[in-house]
ModelCIF file with pLDDT and N, C-alpha, C, O atoms, coordinates in Angstrom:
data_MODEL
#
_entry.id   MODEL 
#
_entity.id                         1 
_entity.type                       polymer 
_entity.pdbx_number_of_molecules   1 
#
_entity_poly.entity_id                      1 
_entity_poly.type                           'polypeptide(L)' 
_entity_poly.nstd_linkage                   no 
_entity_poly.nstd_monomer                   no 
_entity_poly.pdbx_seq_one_letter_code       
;(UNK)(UNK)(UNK)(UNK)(UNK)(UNK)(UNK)(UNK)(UNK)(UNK)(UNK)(UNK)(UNK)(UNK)(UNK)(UNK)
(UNK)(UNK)(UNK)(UNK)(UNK)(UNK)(UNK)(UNK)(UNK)(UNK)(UNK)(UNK)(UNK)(UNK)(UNK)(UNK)
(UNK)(UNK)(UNK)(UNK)(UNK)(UNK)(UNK)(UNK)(UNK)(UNK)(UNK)(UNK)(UNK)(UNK)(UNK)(UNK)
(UNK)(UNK)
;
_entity_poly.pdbx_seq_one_letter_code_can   XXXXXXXXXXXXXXXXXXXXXXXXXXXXXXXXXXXXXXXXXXXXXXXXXX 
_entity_poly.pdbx_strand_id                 A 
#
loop_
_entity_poly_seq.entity_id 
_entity_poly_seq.num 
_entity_poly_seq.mon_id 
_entity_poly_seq.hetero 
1 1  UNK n 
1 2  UNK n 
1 3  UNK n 
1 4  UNK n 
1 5  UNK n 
1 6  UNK n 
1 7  UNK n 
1 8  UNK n 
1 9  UNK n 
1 10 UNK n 
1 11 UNK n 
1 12 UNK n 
1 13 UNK n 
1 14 UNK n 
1 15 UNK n 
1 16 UNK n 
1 17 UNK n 
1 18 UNK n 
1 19 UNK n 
1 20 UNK n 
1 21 UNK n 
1 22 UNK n 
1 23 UNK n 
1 24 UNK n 
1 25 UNK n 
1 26 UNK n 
1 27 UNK n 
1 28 UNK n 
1 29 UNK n 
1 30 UNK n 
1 31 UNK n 
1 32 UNK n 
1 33 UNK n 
1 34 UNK n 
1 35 UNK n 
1 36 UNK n 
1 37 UNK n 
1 38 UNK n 
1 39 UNK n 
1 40 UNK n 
1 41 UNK n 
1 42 UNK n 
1 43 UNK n 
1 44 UNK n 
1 45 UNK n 
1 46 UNK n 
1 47 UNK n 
1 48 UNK n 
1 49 UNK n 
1 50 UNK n 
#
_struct_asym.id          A 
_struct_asym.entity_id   1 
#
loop_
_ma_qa_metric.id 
_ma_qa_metric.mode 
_ma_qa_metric.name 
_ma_qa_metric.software_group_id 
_ma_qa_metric.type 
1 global pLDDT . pLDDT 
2 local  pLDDT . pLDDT 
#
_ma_qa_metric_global.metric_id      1 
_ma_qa_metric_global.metric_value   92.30 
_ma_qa_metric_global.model_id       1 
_ma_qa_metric_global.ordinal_id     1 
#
loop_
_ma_qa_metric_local.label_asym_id 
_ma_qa_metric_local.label_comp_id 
_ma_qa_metric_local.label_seq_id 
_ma_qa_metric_local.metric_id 
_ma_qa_metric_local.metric_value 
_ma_qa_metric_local.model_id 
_ma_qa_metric_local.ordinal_id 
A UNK 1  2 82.00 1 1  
A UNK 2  2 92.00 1 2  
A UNK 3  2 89.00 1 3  
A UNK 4  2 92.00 1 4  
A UNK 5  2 94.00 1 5  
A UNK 6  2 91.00 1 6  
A UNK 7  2 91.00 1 7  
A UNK 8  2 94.00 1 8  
A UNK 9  2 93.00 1 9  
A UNK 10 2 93.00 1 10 
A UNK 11 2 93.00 1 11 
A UNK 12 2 94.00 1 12 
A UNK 13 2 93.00 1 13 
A UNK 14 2 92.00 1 14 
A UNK 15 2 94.00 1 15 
A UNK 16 2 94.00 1 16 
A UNK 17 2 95.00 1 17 
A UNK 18 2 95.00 1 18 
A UNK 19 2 95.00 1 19 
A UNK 20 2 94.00 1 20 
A UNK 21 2 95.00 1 21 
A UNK 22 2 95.00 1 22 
A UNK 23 2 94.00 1 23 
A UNK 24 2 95.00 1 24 
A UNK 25 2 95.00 1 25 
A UNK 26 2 95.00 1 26 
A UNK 27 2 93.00 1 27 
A UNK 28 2 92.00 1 28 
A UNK 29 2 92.00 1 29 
A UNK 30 2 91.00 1 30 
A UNK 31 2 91.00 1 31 
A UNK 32 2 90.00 1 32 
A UNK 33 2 90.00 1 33 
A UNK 34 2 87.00 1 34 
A UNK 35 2 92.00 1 35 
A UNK 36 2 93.00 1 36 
A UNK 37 2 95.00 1 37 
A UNK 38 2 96.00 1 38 
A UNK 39 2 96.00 1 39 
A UNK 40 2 95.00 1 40 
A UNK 41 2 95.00 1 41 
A UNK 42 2 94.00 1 42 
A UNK 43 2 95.00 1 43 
A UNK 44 2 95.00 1 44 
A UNK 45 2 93.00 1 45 
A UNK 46 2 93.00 1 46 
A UNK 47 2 93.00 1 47 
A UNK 48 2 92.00 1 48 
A UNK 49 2 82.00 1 49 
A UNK 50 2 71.00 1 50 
#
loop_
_atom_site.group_PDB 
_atom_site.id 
_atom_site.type_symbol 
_atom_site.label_atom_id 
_atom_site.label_alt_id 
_atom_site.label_comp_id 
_atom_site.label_asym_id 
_atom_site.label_entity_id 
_atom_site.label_seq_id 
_atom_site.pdbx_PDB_ins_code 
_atom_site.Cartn_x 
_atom_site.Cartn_y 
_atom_site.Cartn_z 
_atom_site.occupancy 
_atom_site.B_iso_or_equiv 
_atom_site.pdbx_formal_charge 
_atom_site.auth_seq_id 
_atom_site.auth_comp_id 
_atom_site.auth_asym_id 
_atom_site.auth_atom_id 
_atom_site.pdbx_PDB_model_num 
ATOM 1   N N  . UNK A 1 1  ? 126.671 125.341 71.598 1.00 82.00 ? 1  UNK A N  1 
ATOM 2   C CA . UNK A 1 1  ? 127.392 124.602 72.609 1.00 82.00 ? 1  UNK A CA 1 
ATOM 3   C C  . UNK A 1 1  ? 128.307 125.594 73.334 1.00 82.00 ? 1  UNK A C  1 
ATOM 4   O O  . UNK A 1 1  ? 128.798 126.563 72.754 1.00 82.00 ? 1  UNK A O  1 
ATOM 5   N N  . UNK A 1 2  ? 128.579 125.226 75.022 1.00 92.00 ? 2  UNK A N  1 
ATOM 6   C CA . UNK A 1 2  ? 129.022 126.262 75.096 1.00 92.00 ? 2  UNK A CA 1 
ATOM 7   C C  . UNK A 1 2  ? 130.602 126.188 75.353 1.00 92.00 ? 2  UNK A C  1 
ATOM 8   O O  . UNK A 1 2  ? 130.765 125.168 76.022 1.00 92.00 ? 2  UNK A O  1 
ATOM 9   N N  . UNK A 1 3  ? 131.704 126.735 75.151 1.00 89.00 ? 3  UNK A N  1 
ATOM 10  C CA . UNK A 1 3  ? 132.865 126.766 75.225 1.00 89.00 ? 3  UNK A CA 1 
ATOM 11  C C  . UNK A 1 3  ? 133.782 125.951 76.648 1.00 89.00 ? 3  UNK A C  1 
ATOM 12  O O  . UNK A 1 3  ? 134.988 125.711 76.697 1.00 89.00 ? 3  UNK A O  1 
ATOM 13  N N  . UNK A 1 4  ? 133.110 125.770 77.313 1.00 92.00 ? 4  UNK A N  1 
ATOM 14  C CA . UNK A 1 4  ? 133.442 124.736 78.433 1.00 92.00 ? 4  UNK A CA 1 
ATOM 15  C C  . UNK A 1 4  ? 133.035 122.993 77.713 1.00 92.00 ? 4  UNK A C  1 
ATOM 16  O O  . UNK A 1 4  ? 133.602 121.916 77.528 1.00 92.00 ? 4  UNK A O  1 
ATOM 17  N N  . UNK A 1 5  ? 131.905 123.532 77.535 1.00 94.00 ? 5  UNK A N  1 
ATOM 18  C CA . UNK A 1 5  ? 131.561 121.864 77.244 1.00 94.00 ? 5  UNK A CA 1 
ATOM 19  C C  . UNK A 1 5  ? 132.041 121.371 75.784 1.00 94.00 ? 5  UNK A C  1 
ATOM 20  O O  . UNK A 1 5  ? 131.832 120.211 75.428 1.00 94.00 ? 5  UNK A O  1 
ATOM 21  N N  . UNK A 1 6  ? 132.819 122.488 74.797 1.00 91.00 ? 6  UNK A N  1 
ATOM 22  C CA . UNK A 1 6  ? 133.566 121.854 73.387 1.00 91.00 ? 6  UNK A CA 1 
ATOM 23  C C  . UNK A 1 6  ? 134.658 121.436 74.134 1.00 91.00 ? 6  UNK A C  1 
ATOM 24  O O  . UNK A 1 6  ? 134.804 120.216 74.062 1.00 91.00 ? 6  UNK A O  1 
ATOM 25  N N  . UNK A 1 7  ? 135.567 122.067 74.901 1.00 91.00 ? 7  UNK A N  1 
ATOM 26  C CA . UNK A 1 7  ? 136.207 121.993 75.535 1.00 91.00 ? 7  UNK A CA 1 
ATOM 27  C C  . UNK A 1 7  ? 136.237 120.281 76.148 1.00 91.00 ? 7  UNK A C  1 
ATOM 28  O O  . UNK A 1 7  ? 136.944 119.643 75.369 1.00 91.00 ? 7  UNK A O  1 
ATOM 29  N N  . UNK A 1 8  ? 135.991 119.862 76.666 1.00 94.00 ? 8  UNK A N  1 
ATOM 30  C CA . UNK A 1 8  ? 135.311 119.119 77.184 1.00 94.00 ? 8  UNK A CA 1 
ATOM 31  C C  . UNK A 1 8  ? 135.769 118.071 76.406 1.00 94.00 ? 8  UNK A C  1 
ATOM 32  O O  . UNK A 1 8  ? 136.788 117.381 76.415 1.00 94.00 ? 8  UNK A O  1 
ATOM 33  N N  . UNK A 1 9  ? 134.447 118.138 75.516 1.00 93.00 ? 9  UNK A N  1 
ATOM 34  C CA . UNK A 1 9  ? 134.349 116.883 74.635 1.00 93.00 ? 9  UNK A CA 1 
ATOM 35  C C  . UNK A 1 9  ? 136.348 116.985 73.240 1.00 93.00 ? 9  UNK A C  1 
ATOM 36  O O  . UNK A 1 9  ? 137.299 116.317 72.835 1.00 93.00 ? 9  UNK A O  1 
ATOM 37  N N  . UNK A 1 10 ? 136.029 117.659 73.214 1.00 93.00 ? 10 UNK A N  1 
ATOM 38  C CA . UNK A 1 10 ? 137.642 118.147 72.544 1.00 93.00 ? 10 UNK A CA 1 
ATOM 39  C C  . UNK A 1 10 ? 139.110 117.704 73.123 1.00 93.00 ? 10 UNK A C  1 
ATOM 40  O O  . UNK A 1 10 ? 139.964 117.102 72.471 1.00 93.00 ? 10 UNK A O  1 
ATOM 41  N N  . UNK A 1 11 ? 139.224 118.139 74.522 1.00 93.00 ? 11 UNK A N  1 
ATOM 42  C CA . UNK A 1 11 ? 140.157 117.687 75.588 1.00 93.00 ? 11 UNK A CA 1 
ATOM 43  C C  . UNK A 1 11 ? 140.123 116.317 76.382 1.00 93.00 ? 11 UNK A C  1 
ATOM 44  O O  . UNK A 1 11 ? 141.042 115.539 76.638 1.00 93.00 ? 11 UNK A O  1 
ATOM 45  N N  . UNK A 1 12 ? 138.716 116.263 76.704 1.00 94.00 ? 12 UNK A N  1 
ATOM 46  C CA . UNK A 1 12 ? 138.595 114.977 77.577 1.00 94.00 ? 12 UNK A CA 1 
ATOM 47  C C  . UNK A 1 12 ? 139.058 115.292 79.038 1.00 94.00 ? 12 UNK A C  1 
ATOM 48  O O  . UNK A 1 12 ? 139.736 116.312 79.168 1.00 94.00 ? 12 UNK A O  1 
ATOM 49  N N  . UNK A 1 13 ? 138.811 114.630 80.036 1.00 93.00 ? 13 UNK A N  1 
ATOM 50  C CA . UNK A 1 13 ? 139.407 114.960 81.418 1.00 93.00 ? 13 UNK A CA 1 
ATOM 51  C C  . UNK A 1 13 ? 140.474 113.823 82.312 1.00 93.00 ? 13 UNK A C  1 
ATOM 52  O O  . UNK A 1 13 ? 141.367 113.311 81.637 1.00 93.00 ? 13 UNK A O  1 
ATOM 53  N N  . UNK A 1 14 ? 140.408 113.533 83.427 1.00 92.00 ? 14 UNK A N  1 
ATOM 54  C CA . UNK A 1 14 ? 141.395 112.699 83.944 1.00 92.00 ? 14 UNK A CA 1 
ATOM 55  C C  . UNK A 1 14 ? 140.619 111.022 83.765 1.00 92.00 ? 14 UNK A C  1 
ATOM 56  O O  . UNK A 1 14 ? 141.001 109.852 83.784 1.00 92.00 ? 14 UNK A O  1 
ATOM 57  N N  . UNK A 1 15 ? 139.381 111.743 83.598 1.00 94.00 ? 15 UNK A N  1 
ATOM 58  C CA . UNK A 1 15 ? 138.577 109.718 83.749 1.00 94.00 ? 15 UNK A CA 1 
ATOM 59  C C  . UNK A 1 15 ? 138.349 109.420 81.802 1.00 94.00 ? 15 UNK A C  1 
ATOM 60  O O  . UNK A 1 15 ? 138.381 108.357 81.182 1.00 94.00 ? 15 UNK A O  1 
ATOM 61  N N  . UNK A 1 16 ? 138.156 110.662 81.368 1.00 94.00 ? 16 UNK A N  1 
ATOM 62  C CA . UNK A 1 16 ? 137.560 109.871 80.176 1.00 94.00 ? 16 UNK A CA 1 
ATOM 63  C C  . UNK A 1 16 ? 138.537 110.714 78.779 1.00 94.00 ? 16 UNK A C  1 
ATOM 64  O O  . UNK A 1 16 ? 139.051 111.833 78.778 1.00 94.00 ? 16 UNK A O  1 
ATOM 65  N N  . UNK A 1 17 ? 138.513 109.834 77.879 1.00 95.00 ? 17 UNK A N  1 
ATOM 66  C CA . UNK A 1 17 ? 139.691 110.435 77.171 1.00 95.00 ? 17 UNK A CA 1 
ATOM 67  C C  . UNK A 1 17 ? 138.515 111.175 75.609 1.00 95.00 ? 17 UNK A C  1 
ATOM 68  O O  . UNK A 1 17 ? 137.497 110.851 74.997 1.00 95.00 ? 17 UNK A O  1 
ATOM 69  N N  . UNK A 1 18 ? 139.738 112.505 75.627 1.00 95.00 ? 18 UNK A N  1 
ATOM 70  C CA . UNK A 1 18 ? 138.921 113.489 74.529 1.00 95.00 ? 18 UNK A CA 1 
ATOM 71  C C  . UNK A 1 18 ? 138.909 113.041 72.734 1.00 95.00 ? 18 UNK A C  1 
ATOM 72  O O  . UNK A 1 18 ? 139.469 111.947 72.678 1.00 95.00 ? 18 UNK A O  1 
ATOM 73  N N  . UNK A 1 19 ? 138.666 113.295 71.912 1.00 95.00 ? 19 UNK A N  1 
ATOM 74  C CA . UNK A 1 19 ? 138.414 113.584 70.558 1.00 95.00 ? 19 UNK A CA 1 
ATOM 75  C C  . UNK A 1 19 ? 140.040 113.362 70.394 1.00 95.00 ? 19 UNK A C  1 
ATOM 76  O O  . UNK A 1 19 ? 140.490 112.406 69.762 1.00 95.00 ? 19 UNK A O  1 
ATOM 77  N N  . UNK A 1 20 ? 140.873 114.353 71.035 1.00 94.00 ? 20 UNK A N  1 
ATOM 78  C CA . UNK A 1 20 ? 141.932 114.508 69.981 1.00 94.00 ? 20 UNK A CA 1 
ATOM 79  C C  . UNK A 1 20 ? 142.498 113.101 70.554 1.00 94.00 ? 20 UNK A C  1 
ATOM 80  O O  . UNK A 1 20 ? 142.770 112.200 69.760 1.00 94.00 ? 20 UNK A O  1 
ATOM 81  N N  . UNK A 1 21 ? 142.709 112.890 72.279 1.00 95.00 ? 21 UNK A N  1 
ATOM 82  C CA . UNK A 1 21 ? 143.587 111.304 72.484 1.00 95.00 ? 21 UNK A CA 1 
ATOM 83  C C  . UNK A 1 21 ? 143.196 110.012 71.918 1.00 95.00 ? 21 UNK A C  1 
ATOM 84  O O  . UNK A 1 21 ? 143.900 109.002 71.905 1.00 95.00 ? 21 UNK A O  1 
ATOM 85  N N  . UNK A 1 22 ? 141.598 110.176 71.289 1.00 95.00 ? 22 UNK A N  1 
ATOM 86  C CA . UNK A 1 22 ? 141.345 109.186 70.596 1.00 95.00 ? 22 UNK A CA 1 
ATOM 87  C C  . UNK A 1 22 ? 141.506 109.174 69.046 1.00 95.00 ? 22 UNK A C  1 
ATOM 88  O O  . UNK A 1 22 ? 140.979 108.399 68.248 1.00 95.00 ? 22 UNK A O  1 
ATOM 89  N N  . UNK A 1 23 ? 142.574 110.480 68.743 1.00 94.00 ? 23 UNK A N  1 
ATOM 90  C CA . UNK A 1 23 ? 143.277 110.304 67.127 1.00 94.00 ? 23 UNK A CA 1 
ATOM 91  C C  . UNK A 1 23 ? 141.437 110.586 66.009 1.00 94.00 ? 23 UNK A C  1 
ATOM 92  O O  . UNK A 1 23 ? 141.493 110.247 64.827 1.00 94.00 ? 23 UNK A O  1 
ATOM 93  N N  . UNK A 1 24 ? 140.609 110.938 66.332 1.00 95.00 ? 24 UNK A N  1 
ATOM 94  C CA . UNK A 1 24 ? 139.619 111.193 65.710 1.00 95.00 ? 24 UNK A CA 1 
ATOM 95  C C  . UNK A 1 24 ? 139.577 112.970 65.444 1.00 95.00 ? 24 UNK A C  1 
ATOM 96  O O  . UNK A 1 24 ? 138.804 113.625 64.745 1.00 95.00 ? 24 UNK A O  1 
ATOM 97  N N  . UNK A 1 25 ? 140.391 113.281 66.046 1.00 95.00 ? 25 UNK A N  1 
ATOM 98  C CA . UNK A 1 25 ? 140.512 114.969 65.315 1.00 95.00 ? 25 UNK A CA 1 
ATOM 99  C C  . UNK A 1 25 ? 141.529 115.511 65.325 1.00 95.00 ? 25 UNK A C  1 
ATOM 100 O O  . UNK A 1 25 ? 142.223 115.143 66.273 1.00 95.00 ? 25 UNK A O  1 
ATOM 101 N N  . UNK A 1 26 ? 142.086 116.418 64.555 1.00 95.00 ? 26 UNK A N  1 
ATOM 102 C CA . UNK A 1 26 ? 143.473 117.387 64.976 1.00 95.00 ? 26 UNK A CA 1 
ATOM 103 C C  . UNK A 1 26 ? 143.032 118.643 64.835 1.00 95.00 ? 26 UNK A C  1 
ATOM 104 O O  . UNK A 1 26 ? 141.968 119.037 64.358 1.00 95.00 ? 26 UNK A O  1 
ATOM 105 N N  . UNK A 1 27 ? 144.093 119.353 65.367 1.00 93.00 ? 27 UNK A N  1 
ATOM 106 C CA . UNK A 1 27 ? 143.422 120.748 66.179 1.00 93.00 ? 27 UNK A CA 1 
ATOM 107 C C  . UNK A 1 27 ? 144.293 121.642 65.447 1.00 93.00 ? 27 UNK A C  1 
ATOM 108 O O  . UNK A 1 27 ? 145.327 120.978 65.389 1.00 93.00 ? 27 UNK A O  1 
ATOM 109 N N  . UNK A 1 28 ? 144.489 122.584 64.936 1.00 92.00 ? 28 UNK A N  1 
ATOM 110 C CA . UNK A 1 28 ? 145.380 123.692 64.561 1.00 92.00 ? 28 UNK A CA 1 
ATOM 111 C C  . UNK A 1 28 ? 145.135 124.746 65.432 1.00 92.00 ? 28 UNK A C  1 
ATOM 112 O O  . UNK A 1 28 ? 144.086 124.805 66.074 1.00 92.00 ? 28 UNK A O  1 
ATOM 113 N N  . UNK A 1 29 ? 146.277 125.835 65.535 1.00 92.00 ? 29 UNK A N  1 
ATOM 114 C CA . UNK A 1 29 ? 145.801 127.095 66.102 1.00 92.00 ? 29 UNK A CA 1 
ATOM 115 C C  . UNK A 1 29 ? 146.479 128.104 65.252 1.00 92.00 ? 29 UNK A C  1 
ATOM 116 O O  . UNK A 1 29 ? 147.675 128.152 64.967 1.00 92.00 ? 29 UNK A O  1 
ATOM 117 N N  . UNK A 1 30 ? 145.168 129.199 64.760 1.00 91.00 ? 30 UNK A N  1 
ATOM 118 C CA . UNK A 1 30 ? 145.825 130.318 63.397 1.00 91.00 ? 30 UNK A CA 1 
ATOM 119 C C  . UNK A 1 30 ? 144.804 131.639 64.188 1.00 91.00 ? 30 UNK A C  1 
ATOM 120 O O  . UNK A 1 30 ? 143.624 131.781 64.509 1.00 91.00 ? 30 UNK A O  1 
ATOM 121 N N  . UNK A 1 31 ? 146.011 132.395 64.247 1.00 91.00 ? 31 UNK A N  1 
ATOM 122 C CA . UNK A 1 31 ? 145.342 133.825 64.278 1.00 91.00 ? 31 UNK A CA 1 
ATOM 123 C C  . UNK A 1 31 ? 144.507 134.003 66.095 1.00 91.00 ? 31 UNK A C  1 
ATOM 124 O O  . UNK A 1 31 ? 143.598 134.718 66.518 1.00 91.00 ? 31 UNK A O  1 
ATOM 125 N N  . UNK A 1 32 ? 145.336 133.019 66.695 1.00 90.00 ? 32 UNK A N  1 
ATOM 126 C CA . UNK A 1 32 ? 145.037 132.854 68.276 1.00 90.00 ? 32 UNK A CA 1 
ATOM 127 C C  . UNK A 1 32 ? 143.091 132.621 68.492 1.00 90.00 ? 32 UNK A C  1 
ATOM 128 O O  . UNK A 1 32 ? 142.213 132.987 69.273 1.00 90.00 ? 32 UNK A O  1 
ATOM 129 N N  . UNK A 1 33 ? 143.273 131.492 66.803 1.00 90.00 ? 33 UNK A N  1 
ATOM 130 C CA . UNK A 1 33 ? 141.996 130.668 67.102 1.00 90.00 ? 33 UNK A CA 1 
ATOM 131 C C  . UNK A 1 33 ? 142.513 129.468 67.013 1.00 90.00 ? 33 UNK A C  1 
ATOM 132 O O  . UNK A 1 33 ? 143.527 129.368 66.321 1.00 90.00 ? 33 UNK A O  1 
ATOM 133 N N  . UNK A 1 34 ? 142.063 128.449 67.563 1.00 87.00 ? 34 UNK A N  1 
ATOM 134 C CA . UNK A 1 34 ? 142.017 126.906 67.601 1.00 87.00 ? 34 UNK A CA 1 
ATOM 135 C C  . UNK A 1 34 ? 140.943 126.266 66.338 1.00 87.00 ? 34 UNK A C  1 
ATOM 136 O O  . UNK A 1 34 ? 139.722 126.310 66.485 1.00 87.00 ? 34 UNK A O  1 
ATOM 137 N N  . UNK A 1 35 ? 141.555 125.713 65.174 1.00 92.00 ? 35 UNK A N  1 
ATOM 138 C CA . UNK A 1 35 ? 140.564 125.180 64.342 1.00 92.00 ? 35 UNK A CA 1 
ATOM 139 C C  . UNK A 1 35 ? 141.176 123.326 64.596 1.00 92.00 ? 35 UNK A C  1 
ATOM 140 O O  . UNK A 1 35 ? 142.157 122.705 65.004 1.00 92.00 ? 35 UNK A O  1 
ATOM 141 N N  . UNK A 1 36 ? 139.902 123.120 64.064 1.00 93.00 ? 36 UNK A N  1 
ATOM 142 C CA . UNK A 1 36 ? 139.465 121.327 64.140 1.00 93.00 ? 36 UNK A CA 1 
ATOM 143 C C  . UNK A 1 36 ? 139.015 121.000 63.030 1.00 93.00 ? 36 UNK A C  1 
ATOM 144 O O  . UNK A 1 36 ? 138.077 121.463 62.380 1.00 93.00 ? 36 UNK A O  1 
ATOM 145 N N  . UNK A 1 37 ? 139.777 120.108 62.811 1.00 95.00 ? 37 UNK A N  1 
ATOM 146 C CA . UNK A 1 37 ? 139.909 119.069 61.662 1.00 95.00 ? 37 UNK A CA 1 
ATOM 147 C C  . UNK A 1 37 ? 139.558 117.880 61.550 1.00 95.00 ? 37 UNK A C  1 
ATOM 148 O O  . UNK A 1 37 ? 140.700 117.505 61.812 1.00 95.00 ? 37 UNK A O  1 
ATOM 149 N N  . UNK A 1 38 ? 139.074 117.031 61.415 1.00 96.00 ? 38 UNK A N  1 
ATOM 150 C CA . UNK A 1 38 ? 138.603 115.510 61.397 1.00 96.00 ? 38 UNK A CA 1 
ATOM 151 C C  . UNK A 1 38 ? 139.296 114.868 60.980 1.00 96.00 ? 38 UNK A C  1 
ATOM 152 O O  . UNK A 1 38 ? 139.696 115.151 59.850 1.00 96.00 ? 38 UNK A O  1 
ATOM 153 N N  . UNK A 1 39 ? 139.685 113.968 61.479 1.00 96.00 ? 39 UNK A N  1 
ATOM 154 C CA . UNK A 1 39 ? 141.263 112.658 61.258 1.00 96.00 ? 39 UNK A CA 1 
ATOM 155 C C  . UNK A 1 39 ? 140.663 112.017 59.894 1.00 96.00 ? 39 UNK A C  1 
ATOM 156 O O  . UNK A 1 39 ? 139.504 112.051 59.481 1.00 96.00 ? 39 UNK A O  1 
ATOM 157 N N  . UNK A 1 40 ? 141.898 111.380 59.283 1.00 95.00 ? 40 UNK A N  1 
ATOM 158 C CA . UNK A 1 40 ? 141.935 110.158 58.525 1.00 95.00 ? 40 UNK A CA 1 
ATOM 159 C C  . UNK A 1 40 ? 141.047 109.468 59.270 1.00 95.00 ? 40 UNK A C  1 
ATOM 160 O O  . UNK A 1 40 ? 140.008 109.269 58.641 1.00 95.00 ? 40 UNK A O  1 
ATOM 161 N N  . UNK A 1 41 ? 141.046 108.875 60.738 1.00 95.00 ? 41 UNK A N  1 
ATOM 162 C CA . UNK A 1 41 ? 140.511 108.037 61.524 1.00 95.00 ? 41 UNK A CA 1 
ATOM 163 C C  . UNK A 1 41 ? 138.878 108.364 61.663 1.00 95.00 ? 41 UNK A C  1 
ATOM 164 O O  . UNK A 1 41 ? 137.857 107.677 61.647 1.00 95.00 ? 41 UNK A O  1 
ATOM 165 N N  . UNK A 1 42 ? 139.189 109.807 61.812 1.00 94.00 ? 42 UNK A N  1 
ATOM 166 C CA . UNK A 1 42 ? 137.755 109.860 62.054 1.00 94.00 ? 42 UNK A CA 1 
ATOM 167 C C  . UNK A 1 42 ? 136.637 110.198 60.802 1.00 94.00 ? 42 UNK A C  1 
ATOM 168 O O  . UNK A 1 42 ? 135.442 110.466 60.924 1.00 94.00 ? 42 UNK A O  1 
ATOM 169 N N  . UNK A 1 43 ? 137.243 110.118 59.876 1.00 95.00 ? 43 UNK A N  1 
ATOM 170 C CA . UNK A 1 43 ? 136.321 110.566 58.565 1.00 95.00 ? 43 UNK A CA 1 
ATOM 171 C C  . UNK A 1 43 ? 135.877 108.661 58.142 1.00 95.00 ? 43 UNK A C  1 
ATOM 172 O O  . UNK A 1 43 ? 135.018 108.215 57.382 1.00 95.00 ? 43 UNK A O  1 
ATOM 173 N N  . UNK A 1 44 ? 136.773 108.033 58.915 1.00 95.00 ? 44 UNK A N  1 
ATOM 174 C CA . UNK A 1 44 ? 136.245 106.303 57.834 1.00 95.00 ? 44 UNK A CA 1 
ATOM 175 C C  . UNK A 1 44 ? 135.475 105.964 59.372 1.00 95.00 ? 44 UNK A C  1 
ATOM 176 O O  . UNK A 1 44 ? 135.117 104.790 59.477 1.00 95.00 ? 44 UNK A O  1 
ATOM 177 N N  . UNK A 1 45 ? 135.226 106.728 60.395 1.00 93.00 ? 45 UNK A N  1 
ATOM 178 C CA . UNK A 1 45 ? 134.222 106.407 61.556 1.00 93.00 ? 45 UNK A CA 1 
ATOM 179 C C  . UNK A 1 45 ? 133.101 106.856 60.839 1.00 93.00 ? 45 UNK A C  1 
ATOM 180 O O  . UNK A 1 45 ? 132.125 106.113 60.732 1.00 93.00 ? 45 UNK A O  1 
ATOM 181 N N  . UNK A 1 46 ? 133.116 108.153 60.253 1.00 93.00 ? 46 UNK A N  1 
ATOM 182 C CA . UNK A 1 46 ? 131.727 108.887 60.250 1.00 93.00 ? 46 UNK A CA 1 
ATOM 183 C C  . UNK A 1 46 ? 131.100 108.020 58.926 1.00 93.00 ? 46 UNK A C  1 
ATOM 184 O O  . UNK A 1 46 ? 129.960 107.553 58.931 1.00 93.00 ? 46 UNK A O  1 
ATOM 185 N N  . UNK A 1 47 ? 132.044 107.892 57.802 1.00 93.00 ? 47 UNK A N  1 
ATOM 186 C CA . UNK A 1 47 ? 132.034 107.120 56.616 1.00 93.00 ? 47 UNK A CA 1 
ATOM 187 C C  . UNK A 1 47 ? 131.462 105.661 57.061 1.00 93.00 ? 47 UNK A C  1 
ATOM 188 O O  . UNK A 1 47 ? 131.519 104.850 56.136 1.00 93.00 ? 47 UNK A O  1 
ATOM 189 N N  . UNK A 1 48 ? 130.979 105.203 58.152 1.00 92.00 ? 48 UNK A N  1 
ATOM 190 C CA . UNK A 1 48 ? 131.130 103.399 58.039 1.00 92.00 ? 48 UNK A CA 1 
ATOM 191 C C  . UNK A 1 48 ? 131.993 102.476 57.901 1.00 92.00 ? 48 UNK A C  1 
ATOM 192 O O  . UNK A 1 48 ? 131.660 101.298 58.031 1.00 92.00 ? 48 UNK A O  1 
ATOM 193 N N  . UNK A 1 49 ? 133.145 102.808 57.638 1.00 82.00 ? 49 UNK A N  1 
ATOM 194 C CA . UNK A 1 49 ? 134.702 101.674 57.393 1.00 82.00 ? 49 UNK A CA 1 
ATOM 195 C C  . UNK A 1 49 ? 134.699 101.028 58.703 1.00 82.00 ? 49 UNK A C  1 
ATOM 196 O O  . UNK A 1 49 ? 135.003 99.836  58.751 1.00 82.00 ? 49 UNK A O  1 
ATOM 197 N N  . UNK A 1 50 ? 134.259 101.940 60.256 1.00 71.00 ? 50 UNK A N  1 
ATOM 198 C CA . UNK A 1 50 ? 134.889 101.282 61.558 1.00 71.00 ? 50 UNK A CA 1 
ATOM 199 C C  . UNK A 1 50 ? 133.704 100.421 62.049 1.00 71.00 ? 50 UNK A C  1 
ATOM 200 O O  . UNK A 1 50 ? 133.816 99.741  63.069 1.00 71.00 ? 50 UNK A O  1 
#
């Protein structure tokens, strides 16, 4: 995938909202990398709970 389009789906834009505003991921940044994490929220999406 390419770094515009994680981007993308990660951020979201002005019409459609991203991964993190929908509380389904959190983002860290270590070592002037950005790592991603999968929410409480989003682990009982992938799990079947939602």
């Amino acid at each position: 995938m390419s770094p515009p389009l994680l981007s993308y789906h990660i951020n979201g834009s002005r019409e459609v909202e991203g991964l993190v505003q929908m509380e389904l991921i959190e983002t860290f940044e270590k070592r002037k990398k950005v790592e991603v994490k999968l929410s409480e929220l989003g682990r009982m999406l992938m799990s079947g709970y939602l």
